[in-house]
N, C-alpha and C positions, 0 to 999 in steps of 0.2 A: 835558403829563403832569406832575403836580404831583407834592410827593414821595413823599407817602402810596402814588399809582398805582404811581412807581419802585420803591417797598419793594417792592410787591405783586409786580410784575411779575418782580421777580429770583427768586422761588420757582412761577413761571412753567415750562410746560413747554417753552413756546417759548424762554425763555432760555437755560433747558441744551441746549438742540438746539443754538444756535448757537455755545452756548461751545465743545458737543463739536464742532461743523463747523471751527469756528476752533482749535483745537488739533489734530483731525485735517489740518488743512492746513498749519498752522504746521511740523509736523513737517517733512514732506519740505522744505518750502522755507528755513529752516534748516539744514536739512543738507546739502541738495545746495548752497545759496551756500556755503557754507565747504568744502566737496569741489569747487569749482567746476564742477557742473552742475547750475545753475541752468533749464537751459531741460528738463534732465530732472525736474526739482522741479514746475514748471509741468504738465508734463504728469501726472505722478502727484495734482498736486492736480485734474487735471480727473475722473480717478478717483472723488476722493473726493466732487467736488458731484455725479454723475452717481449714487453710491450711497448716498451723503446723503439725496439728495432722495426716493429710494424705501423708505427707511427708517420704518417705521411701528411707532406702540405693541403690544408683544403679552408673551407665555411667552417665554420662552427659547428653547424647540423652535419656533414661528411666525420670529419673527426670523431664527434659524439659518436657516430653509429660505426665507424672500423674499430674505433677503441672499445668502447664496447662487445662488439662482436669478437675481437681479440680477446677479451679477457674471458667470454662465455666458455669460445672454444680453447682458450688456455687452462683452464677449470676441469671442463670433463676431459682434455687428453688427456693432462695427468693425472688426476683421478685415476681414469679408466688404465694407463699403463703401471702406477703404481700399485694398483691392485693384481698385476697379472705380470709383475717383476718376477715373483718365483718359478713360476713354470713358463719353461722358455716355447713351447712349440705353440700356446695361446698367445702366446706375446708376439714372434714373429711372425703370426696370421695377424696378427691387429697393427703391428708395425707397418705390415703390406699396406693394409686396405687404407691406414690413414695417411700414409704417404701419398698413395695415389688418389686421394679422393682430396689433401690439401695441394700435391702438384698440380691438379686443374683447375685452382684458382686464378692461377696465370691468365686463361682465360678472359679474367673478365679486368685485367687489366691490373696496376704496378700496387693501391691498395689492397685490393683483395689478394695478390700475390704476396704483399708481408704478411697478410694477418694469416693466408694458409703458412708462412713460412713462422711464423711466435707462435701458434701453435706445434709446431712439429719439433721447435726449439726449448716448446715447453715440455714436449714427451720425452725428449733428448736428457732435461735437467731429471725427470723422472724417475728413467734408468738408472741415476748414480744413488737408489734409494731403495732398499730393501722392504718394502713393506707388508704389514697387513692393511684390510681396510681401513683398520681406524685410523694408519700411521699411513697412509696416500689419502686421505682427507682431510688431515691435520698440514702434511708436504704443501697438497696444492693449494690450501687455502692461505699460507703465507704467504705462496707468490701469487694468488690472488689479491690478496694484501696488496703486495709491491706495484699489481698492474692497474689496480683502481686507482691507488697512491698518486702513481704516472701520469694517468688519465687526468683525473682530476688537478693535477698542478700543470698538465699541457691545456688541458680547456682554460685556466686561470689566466694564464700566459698571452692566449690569444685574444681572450677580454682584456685586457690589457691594450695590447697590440695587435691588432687580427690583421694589421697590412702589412707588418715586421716581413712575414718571411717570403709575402708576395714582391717585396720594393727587393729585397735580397735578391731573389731568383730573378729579377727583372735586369735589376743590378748589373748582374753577371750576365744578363746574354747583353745588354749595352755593349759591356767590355769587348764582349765576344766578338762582336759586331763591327768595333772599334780596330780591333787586333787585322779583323778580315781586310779593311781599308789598309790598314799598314804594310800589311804582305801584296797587296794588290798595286801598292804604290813601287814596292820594287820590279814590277814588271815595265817600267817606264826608266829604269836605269840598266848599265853594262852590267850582264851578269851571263856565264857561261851554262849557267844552271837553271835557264826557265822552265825545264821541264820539271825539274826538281820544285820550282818556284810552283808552277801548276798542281803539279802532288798536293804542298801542302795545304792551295788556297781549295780544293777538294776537301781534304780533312778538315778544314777551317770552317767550311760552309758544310758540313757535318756537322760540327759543335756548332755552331748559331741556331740551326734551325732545332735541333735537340731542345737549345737554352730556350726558346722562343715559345715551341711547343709548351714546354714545361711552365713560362709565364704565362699563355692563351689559357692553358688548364687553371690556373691559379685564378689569373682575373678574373675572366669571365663569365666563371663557375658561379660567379659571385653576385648575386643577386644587386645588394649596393650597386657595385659597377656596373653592374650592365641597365641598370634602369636610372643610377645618376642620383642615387640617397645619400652618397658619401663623394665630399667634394677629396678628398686625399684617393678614393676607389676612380673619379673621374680623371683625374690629373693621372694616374698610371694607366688608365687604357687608354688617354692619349698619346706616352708617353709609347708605349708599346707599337700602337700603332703607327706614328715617326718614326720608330726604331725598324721596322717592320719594312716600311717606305725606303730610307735607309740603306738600308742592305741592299732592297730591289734595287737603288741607284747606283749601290756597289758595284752589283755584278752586272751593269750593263757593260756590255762590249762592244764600242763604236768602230773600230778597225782591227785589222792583224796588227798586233804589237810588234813582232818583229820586222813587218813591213815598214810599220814607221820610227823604227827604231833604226833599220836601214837608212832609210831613205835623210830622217834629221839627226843621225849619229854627229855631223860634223858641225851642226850649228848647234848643239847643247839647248835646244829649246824643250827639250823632254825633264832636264833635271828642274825646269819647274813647276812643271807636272808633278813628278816625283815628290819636291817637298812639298808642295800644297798639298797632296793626298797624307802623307805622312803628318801633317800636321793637323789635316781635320781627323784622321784617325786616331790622334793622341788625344784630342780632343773630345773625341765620342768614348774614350778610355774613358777619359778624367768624369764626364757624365754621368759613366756607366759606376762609377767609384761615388758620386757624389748621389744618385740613389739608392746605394745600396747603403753607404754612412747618413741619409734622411738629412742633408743638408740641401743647404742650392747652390748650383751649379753656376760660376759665374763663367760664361762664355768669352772667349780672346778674341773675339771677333773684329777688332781692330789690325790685328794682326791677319786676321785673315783675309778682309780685304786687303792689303797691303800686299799680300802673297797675289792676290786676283789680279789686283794693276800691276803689279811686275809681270804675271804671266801673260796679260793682256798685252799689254805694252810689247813686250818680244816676240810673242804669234803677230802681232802690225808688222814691227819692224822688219821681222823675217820673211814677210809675206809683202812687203812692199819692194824688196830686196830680191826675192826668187819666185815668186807668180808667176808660173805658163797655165797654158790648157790642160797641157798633160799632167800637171801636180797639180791639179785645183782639190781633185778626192783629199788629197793628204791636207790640204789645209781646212777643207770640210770639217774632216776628223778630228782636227785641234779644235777648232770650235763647236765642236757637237762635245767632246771633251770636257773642255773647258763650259761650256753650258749645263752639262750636268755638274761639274764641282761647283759652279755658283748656286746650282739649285740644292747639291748637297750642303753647304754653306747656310742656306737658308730653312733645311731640316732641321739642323743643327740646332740654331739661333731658336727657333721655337720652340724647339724639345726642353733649351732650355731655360726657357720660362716657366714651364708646369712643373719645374723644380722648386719654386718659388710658393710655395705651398701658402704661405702669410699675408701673398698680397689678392686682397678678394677682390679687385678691380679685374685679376684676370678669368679668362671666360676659360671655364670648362663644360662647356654643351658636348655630349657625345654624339650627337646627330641623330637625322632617322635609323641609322644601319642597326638594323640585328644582329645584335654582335654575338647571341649565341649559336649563329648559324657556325659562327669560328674553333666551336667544339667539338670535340671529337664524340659522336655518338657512342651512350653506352647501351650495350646491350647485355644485360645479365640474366637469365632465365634457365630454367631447365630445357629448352630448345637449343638455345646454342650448346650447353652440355650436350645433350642427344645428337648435334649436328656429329661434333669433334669426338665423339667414340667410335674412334676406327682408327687404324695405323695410320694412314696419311695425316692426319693431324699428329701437325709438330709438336702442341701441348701433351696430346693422349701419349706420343712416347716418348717424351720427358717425364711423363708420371711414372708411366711404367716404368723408364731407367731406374726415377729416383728410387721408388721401390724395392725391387731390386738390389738397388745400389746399397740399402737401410740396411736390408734382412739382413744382407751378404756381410756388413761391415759388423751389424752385432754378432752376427754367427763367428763370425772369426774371432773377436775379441773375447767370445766364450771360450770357443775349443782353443786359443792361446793363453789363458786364463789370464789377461790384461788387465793390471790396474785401471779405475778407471778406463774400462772400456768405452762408456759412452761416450767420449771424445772424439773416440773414433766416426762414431755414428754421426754429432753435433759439425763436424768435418765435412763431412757426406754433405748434409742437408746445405750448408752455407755455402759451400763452394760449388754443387754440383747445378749449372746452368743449363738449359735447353741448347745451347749451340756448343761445340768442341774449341774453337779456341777463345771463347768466355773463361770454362774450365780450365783449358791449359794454361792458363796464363794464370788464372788464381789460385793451381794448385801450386804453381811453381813461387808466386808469391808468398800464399801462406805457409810455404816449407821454409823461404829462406826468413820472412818476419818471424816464424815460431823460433828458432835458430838463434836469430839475434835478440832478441827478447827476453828469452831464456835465460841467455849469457848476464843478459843486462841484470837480468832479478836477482841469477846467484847469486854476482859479484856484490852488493849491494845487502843480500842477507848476510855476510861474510862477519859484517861488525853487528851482528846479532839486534838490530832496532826495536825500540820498545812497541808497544800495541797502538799506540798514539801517532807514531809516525808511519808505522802501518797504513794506518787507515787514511791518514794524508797522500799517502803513495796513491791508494786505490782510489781514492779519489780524483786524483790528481791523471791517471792512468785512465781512469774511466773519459776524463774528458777528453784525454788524447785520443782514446780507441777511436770515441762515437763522432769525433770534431774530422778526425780523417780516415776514416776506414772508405766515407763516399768522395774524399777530397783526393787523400793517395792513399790506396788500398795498403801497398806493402807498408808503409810510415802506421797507416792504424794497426797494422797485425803485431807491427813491432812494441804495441804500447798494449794491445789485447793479453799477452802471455804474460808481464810481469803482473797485468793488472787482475788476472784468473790466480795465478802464481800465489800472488799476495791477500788475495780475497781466501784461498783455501789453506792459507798460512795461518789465517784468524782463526782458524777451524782445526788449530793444532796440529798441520801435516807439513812432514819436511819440505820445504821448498826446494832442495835440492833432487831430491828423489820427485817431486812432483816436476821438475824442468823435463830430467830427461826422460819422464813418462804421455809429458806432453808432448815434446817433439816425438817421437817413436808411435804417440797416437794418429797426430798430425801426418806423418809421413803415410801412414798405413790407410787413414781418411784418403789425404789427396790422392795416392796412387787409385784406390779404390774408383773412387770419382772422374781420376782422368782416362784408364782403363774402358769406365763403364759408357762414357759417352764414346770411344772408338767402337768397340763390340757390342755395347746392347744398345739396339737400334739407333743407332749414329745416324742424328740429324747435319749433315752436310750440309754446308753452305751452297757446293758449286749442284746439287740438286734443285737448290729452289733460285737459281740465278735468271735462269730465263722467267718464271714466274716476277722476278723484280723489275727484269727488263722491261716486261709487257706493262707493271703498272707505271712502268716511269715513262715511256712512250705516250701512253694515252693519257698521262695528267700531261704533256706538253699538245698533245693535239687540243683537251677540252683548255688549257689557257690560251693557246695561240687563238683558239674559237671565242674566245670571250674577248679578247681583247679584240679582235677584228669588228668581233658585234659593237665591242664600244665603240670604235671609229665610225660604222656606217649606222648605226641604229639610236636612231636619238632619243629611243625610249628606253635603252641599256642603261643601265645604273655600273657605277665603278664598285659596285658590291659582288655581282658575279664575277669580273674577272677577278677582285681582289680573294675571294675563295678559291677559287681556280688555282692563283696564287700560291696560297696557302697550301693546297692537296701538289701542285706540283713542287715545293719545297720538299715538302714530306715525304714524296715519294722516291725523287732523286737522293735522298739525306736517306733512305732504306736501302737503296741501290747503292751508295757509295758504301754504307755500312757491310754490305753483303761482299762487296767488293774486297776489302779490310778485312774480312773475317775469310774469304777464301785465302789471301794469302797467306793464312797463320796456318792451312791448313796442310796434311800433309802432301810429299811433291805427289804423288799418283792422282792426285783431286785438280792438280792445276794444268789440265788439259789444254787451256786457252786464253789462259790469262791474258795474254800480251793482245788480243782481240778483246777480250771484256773490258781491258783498261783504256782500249779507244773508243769501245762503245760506250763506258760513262763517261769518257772526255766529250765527247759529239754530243750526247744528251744534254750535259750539264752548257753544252755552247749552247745549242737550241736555246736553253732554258733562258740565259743571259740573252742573247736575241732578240727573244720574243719579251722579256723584261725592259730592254732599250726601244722596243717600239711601244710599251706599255707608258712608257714615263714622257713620251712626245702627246703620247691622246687626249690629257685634259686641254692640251695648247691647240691642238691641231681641230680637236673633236668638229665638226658640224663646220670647218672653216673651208672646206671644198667638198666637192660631188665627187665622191670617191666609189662607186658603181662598182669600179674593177674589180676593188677587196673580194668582193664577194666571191669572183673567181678565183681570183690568185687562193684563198683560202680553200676553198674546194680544192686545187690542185696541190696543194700543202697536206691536207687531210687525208685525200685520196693517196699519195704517196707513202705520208707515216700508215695508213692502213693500212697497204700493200706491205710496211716494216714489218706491223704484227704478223701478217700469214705468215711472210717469210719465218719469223720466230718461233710462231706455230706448228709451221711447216705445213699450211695447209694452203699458199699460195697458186690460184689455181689459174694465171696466166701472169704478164709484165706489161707494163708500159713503157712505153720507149725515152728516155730519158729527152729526148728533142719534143715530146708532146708535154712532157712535164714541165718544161718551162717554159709554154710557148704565150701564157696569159703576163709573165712577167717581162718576156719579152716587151708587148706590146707597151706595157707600164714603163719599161724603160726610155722604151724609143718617144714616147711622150717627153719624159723626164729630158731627155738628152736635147730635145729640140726646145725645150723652155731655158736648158743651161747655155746653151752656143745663142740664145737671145740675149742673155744676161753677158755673156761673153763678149758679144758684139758692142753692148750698152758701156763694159768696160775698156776697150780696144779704145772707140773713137771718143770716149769720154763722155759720149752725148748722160745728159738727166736722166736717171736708170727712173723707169717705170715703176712705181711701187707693187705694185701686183705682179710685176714678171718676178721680183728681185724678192720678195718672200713666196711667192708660190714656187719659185725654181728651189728656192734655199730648202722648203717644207717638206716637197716632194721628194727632192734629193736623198733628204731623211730618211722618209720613208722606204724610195727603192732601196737607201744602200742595206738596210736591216733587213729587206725581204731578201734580197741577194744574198747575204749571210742566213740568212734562213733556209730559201732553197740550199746551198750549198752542205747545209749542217742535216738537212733531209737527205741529198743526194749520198752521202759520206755515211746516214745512217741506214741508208735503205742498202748498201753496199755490204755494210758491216754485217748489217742482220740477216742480209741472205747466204755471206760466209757462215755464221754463225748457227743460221739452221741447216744448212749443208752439213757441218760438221754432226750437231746432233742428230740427223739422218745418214751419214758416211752419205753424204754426196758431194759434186765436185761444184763450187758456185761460179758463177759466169757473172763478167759487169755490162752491161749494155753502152 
C-alpha cells in the first residue's frame, strides 16, 4: 500500500469501524487494569467484538433495532449454553437447533444475517466457560456490558455524523465507477489481450454495481433523503444518481472495438479516445476520493475540454482526409463516441458541484421520482421462513450444514480433549459460507493469516512486555482486525491472532502455547467447514446457473421494453426504465458472480464453462446496447414518429423469450431467424435511403437539408444499436439453445 492508497484508505469506511472497535475495547480494558479486574475487562471486550461484528450501515431507527436485537439474542445464547456447558449431549442438541435456527437469518438479508451470526459468536465465547447458573449469568452479563457499551457509542457516533459512512460507501463505488472508465479506455489502444481486457471490465462492473447497491441501501433507506429534509442527504442522492447515469454512459457500446481499431489502427485517431477516457476516469477517481474525505471536488475541466477539441479537431481532419460511402459507419461511431465522452464530461462537471456542499446558491431538488421504488424489497415474516423449509432452499441447507458443521467441530475437540476447543467451533461459524468457494477461499485464508500472526505475537512476546503495552498491542490489533478483515480478509486475520493472542495473555496464559493451539484449532475449524460445504448438502454454483441465466435474460427483455416505451410513449416517465435499469444491473452482477464462483469450483462442476462464459459476455453486450440506445432517448424522445419500435420490440421480445424455453427446455417450436429480422429490415431500408440523400447532399455540395441531415444522423443511431441488439439476441438465442441441449443431452441445431 503506497502512500497515496494510505491517505485514501483512512477516510475509509472500514477505518472508522476499526478505530470505533478499538476504542470501544480500549475502554473497559483501561479501566478495569487500573481497578484491577482485568479478567472482567476481557470479558466485557468479548461483548463488544460479538456486537461489533453485527453492526451494519443504516438510520438511526435500523441500527437501534439490530443492535439491540443483537444484544437480546447475545444474552440468552449464552446464558442458555453457559448453563448447559457441563453436560455435553444437552448442549450439542441446543448447539444444533441454534445454529440452524440463527443460519436462516440469512434469509432475511446481510443485517439480520450478522446479528444471527454475534449471537452464535456469542455461544462460541460461552463454551470457553465452565459454569453454574450463577457463573453463565454473571459470563453473559459482562458481555452484555461490552454490547450495550457498543451500541450506545455507535448510535453516539452517528448523531454526530449519520452521513459519514453513507458519503464513504458512496465514495467508494465513485471510484469504482472511475476505475470501470479507465480499463474501458484500454479497449481503444494496441493490446493483444482484449479478451483478457473484457474479463476484467466483467469483474469490474461486478464491484460497481455491489458498491452502488450498497449506497441505493444506505441513502435511500433514509427518510431525510428521500423526501429532501437534509440538504447534505439531497446532494448524495444526486450525487449517486450522476454516478449511476455515469456508468450507464460507460458501458455503452457504439461499435465493434476491434473493427475500429482495424479499420483506424494506422491513423492513431483512437489514442485520443484512449486518453480522454482515461482522464475523465481519473477524474471520477479523484471525485470518488473527494466524497468520501467530505471535501469538494474541484473538477479539471479545462483540460478536458482541451482533450475534446483535440479529439474533435482529428475525427474533422481525418474525415476530411478519408470520407467514402463505404467508411461513413466508422465515422458514425467516432462521433456517436465522441458524443457520449462530451456528455460523459458534462456528468462529471455537475456531479461536481454537489460536492460543494457550502454554497447554498446550489439547487438540490430531488424531483418528483420515488426514489424508494430503488430499494430493494424486504420481506421478513414467518412466511418466507415457511416458504424456505425444504432442501431446495439454499439458506435451509446452509443451516443445516452450519449445524452440523457446529456439533461435529465441538464433538471432536471433546473426544480430542483440545485446549480451547471452542475455537474450533468460533472457526466453523466465521468462515462457513452458504456457497463452496466463499468457504474455500476463506478457509485457506484464515489458515495461512492464523500462521502468520501467530509468528508475529510470539516473536514480540520474546522480550517479555509489561501489561501497558500489552494493552496498546490489543488495541492497536483490534483496529487492524475490524479496519481490514472486510477490506482484505487475510491482512485482518493476520492482525486477529496476535490481537486474541494478547487479549488471553492479559488473562495470564502463555502466548506461546496459546499460538500453536490456535493455529492447530484454526486448521481443524477450516478443514471442518471446507469438508462440510463439499459433503453435506453442497450448494453448487453450476446447479443454480441456469436459474441466473433466466433472471438475467428477462431483466434485459423488461429494460429493452422500458426504454422502447420511453421512445414511443410520451406518457413513459425515465423512471421505469431507470428501475428496469437498476434490476438489470443487479441481475447480470449475480450472474457474473455465479460465474466467478463456478470457476473456483471443483473441475467435474465445470461442464460448460467455456459456453457460460459466452453466455454472460452476449448478456452483459445486450445490456451495454440496450443502455447506448437508453442515453440517445431523452434527445431523440417525441422528435419522430417512430411506430416501427413497437415491432421491432416485439420481435426482440418474442426472440429473448424463445432464449428462456430454450433454457428451460420447454421450447415448443422456432422461428426462422429470416422472420426475426424482417421488421428491422424494413427500419433499415428507411434508414439507408435517408443516408444515400445525405450522401448525395455531400457529393454535389448542394445546402444539405436540415431535416434530412439530423433525421438520417438520429435514425442512423438508432438502427445501428438495434442491429447490435438483434445480433447480441441472435448469438444469445443460439447459445441457449446449445445450452439447454446439453442439460437435456440433446444435440442443438442453428437455423
Amino acid at each position: 500500500m503506497n502512500r497515496q492508497s494510505a491517505q485514501q484508505f483512512l477516510h475509509t469506511r472500514y477505518f472508522n469501524f476499526g478505530a470505533r472497535m478499538a476504542l470501544a475495547i480500549a475502554g473497559p480494558l483501561v479501566w478495569c487494569f487500573y481497578q484491577g479486574t482485568l479478567d472482567i475487562g476481557v470479558n466485557i471486550a468479548l461483548g463488544v467484538i460479538a456486537i461489533g461484528l453485527s453492526d451494519t450501515a443504516g438510520s438511526f431507527a435500523q441500527k437501534l433495532r439490530g443492535l439491540s436485537f443483537a444484544n437480546l439474542y447475545l444474552f440468552l445464547v449464552s446464558v442458555a449454553v453457559g448453563i448447559l456447558t457441563p453436560y455435553a449431549v444437552p448442549l450439542l442438541i441446543l448447539l444444533f437447533i441454534l445454529s440452524f435456527f440463527f443460519g436462516m437469518f440469512a434469509l432475511f438479508g446481510g443485517r439480520a444475517a450478522n446479528i444471527g451470526n454475534a449471537a452464535l459468536i456469542g455461544a462460541t465465547f460461552s463454551l470457553s466457560q465452565v459454569n453454574d447458573v450463577t457463573g453463565a449469568f454473571i459470563f453473559s452479563s459482562y458481555m452484555l456490558c461490552g454490547g450495550v457499551w457498543y451500541m450506545l457509542m455507535a448510535l453516539f457516533f452517528w448523531r454526530i455524523s449519520p452521513y459519514r459512512v453513507a458519503q464513504q460507501t458512496l465514495g467508494a463505488s465513485v471510484e469504482e465507477v472511475g476505475k470501470y472508465l479507465i480499463l474501458k479506455s484500454t479497449l481503444f489502444g494496441e493490446s493483444k489481450f482484449k479478451e483478457q481486457i473484457i474479463r476484467e471490465l466483467i469483474d469490474q462492473e461486478v464491484e460497481v454495481a455491489r458498491q452502488q447497491q450498497g449506497s441505493r441501501e444506505l441513502l435511500l433507506g433514509r427518510r431525510s433523503a428521500i423526501e429532501g429534509t437534509s440538504r447534505v442527504g439531497r446532494a448524495l442522492v444526486h450525487i449517486l444518481r450522476n454516478t449511476v447515469d455515469i456508468f450507464e454512459a460507460s458501458m455503452a457500446k457504439h461499435y465493434s472495438y476491434d473493427e475500429l481499431y482495424r479499420f483506424f489502427r494506422e491513423y492513431h485517431v483512437l489514442t485520443y479516445y484512449q486518453d480522454l477516457l482515461e482522464h475523465l476516469g481519473s477524474e471520477v477517481q479523484a471525485l470518488g476520493q473527494a466524497v468520501s474525505a467530505q471535501k469538494q471536488f474541484v473538477y479539471q475541466k479545462e483540460k478536458t475540454k482541451s482533450l475534446i477539441e483535440a479529439l474533435d479537431e482529428a475525427v474533422k481532419r481525418l474525415k476530411g482526409q478519408t470520407l467514402t460511402q463505404e467508411n461513413i459507419s466508422y465515422f458514425v461511431a467516432l462521433n456517436n463516441i465522441l458524443r457520449n465522452c462530451k456528455y460523459l464530461h458534462r456528468l462529471v462537471e455537475q456531479t461536481s458541484r454537489y460536492t460543494a456542499l457550502e454554497d447554498r446558491d446550489l439547487e438540490l431538488e430531488t424531483g418528483v421520482m420515488d426514489l424508494s421504488y430503488f430499494l430493494p424489497k424486504s420481506n421478513i415474516g414467518w412466511t418466507r421462513w415457511a416458504m424456505n423449509f425444504n432442501l431446495k432452499s439454499a439458506y435451509f441447507r446452509h443451516s443445516i450444514r452450519l449445524a452440523i458443521s457446529v456439533c461435529l467441530g465441538y464433538l471432536l475437540s471433546m473426544l480430542l480433549h483440545l485446549e480451547q476447543g471452542y475455537w474450533v467451533v468460533l472457526t466453523i461459524v466465521v468462515i462457513l459460507k452458504p456457497d463452496y468457494s466463499t468457504t474455500k477461499q476463506r478457509s485457506l485464508q484464515r489458515v495461512l493469516g492464523t500462521v502468520i500472526g501467530g509468528v508475529v505475537a510470539i516473536f514480540m512476546m520474546q522480550w517479555n512486555p509489561p501489561e501497558e503495552l500489552i494493552i496498546f498491542l490489543v488495541v492497536f490489533t483490534t483496529w487492524g482486525t475490524f479496519s481490514f478483515l472486510s477490506y482484505n480478509y487475510t491482512l485482518g486475520v493476520i492482525f486477529i491472532t496476535p490481537f486474541v493472542l494478547w487479549l488471553f495473555y492479559l488473562g495470564n496464559t502463555s502466548s506461546v502455547y496459546l499460538a500453536s493451539v490456535r493455529i492447530e484449532n484454526s486448521l481443524l475449524g477450516g478443514g471442518i467447514a471446507w469438508l462440510a460445504n463439499y459433503f453435506i448438502l453442497p450448494n453448487w454454483t453450476h446447479l443454480r446457473l441456469k436459474e441466473f441465466m433466466l433472471l438475467g435474460v428477462q431483466a434485459n427483455i423488461n429494460y429493452f421494453e422500458a426504454v422502447v416505451n420511453f421512445y414511443s410513449d410520451k406518457e413513459s416517465s425515465s423512471e421505469e426504465y431507470k428501475l428496469r435499469r437498476k434490476d438489470v444491473h443487479i441481475h447480470i452482477t449475480n450472474l457474473m458472480s455465479a460465474f466467478q464462483g463456478l470457476l473456483k469450483e471443483p473441475s467435474r462442476n465445470k461442464t460448460f464453462t467455456s459456453l457460460t462464459y459466452d453466455f454472460v459476455v452476449i448478456n452483459q453486450s445486450l445490456a451495454a446496447h440496450i443502455a447506448t440506445l437508453a442515453i440517445y432517448g431523452p434527445r431523440l424522445r417525441g422528435r419522430y414518429q417512430l411506430s416501427i419500435l413497437d415491432k421491432l420490440k416485439q420481435e426482440v421480445t418474442d426472440s429473448l423469450q424463445l432464449s428462456l424455453q430454450y433454457l428451460r427446455g420447454d421450447a415448443q417450436g422456432n422461428v426462422l431467424a429470416g422472420e426475426r429480422g424482417s421488421q428491422l429490415r424494413e427500419f433499415s431500408g428507411e434508414v439507408e435511403r435517408l443516408l444515400e440523400l445525405r450522401w448525395g447532399e455531400l457529393n454535389t455540395g448542394e445546402m444539405p437539408e436540415e431535416s434530412v441531415k439530423k433525421k438520417s444522423h438520429d435514425l442512423s443511431l438508432i438502427r445501428d444499436q438495434l442491429r447490435y441488439i438483434f445480433e447480441n439476441v441472435e448469438d444469445l438465442l443460439f447459445i441457449s439453445q446449445k445450452i439447454g441441449a446439453l442439460y437435456e443431452n440433446k444435440e442443438p441445431r442453428r437455423n
